[in-house]
N, C-alpha and C positions, 0 to 999 in steps of 0.2 A: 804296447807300441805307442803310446799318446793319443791314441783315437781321440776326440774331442766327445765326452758321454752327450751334451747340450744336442750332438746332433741325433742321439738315437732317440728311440722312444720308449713306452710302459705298453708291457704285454702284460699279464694277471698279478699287475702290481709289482713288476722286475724290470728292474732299470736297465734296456739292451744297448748295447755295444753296437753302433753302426757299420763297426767295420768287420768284425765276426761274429757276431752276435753273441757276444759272452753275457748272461745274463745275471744282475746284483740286486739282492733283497734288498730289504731297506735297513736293514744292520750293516749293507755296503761290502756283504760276504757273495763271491760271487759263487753260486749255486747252479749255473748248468753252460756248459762250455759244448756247442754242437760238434765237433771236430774231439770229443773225446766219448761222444755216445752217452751210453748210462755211468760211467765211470767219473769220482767227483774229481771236481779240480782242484790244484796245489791248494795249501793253504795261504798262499804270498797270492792268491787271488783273491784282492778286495780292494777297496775304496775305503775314504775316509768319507764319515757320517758327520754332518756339522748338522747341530739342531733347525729345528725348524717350527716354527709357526704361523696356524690363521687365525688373523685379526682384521675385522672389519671388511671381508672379503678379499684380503691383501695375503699373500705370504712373505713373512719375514726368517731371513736364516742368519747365523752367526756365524762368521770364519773363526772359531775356535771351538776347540773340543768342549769346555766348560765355558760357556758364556759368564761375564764378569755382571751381568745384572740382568734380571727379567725382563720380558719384552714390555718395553714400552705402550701406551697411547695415551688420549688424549686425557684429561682427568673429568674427573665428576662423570664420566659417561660410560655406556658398556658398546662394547663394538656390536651388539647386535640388535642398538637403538640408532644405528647411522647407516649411512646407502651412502657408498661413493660410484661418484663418476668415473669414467675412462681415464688412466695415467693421459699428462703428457709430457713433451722432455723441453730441457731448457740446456744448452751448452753456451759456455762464455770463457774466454781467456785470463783466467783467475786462477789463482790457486783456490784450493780445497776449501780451504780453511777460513776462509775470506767469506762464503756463502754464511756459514751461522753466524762470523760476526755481526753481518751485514745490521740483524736482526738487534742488535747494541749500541748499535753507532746510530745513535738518537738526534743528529743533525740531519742524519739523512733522508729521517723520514720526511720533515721539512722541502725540504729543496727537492729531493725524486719527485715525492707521492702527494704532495701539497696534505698533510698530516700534519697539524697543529699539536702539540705536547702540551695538556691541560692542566699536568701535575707532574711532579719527580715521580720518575719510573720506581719502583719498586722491584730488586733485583734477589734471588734467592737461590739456594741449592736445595731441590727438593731429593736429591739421590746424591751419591758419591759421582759419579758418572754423568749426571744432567746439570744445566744450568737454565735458570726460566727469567726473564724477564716481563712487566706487565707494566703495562703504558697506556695513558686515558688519554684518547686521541680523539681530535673536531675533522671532520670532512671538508678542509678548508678550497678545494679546487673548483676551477668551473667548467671543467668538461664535460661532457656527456655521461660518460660513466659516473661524476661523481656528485652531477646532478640527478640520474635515478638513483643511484645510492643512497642522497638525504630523503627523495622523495619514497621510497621504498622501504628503505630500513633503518632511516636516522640519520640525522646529522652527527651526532656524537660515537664515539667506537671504544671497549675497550679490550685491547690485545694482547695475549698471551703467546710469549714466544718461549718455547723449553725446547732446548738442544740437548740432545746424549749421544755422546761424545765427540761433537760435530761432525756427524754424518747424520741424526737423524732428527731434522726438523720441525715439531709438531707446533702448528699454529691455530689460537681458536680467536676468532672475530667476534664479538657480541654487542650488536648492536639494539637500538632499542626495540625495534620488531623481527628482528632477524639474528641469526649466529651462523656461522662457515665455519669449517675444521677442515685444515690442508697440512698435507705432510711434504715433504721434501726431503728425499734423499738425495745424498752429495757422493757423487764416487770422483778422483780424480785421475785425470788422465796427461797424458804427454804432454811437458812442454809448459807446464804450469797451465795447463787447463785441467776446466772441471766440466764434468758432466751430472745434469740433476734430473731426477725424473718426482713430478708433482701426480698425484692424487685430494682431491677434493673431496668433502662430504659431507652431507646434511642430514639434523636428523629424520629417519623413517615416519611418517605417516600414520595414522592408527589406523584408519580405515583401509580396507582392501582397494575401494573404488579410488581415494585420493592418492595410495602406493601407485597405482598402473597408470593414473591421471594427470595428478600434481608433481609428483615427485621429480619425475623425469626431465619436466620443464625446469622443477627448480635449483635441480641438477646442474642441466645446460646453463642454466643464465649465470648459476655462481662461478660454476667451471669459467665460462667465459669473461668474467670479469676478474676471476683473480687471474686466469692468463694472463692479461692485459694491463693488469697491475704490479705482473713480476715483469713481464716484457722491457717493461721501461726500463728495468734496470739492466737488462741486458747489454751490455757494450761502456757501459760506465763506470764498472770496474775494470774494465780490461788495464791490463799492465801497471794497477797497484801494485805496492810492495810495504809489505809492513815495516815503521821505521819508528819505535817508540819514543823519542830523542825528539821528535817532530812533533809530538801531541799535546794537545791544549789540554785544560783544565774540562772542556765539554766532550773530552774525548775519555773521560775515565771509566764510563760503563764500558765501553770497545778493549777500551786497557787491559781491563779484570777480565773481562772473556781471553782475553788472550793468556792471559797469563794462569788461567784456569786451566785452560787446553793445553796449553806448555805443560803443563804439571800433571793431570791426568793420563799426556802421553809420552811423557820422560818416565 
């Protein structure tokens, strides 16, 4: 009948029906229908099974039966060397598609984020389906946050932004005492908005007493800080529109992401 499953729950590892309690393994076969006893149910009772995995304490699933690439994360790292913080969410009046460029459009870091570009970015396809950028960036602002930032972790930064298929955006910060890893997923919604939700994360601790001690704080203050450094851009893009015809010669990393994403989703 369309029940929504999101609102049932898990009995001994069966996915229940909130509105009859039809209950579905995890092959998405459904295996016990209360209102027919011990007797099994049709076989037209099931669900579609889209993969699923955990990474880094996150779960990731693929809307397709065979996923077109492995699950991504960060590189050089194992997810079970990082501790992430609590998601949070970020909405803006943008199209989709416009959030990973954002990550190319290398004027912007400038002018947003007070981010000095130290050297030409370095731009690459590490997968058929990804696209990574990396950009040696100066802490050039003088606000607060990015006064403890040089004091804290450096003046200098150098950023890694790899998007696959732009929806999921892993970014690593490595600065000279310090490095962040935050992901961003992109879903979009009505009206040419998007909706993102961010997870942040640092790596784990060695000792027991610094995991339950340190961590936690250094959790909070990173989470807090890159809040605060995507926030700005919230409202900035609003009512862009891509318009190739218009673009300068400093817009050519922006270009090629674009026309990457054209092609990967044609």
């Amino acid at each position: 009948m369309g029940a929504d499953l999101a609102n049932g729950c898990l009995r001994d590892g069966r996915l229940v029906c909130p509105l009859h309690g039809w209950e579905y393994d995890r092959n998405g076969e459904c295996v016990h229908v209360p209102a027919l006893g011990r007797n099994r149910p049709s076989h037209w009772a099931r669900q579609l099974r889209f993969p699923t995995i955990e990474l880094g304490g996150q779960i990731f699933f693929f809307n397709e039966l065979r996923p077109r690439f492995p699950a991504p994360f960060f590189d050089g790292v194992s997810p079970f060397q990082l501790r992430a913080a609590g998601s949070f969410e970020l909405r803006d009046n943008v199209p989709w598609y416009f959030i990973g460029a954002n990550g190319f459009d290398v004027q912007h870091f400038r002018n947003a984020h007070d981010r000095v570009l130290l050297a030409e970015p370095i731009i690459d396809a590490p997968a058929p389906f990804a696209r990574r950028i990396t950009l040696r960036l100066a802490v050039a602002g003088h606000s607060l946050g990015d006064r403890l930032t040089r004091l804290f972790a450096g003046p200098k930064l150098t950023m890694t932004v790899t998007v696959w298929a732009g929806t999921l955006i892993f970014v690593t910060a490595r600065f000279r005492r310090a490095v962040s890893y935050g992901l961003m997923t992109v879903r979009p919604l009505e009206n040419e908005a998007t909706h993102a939700r961010v997870v942040v994360w640092v790596r784990r601790s060695a000792s027991m007493l610094a995991q339950s001690s340190f961590d936690p704080v250094n959790l909070a203050l990173r989470r807090h800080f890159i809040r605060q450094f995507l926030r700005s851009d919230v409202g900035r893009m609003s009512g862009v529109r891509y318009t190739p015809s218009r673009l300068i010669e400093a817009d050519k990393p922006f270009a090629d992401y674009m026309e990457w994403l054209r092609q990967i989703h044609s």
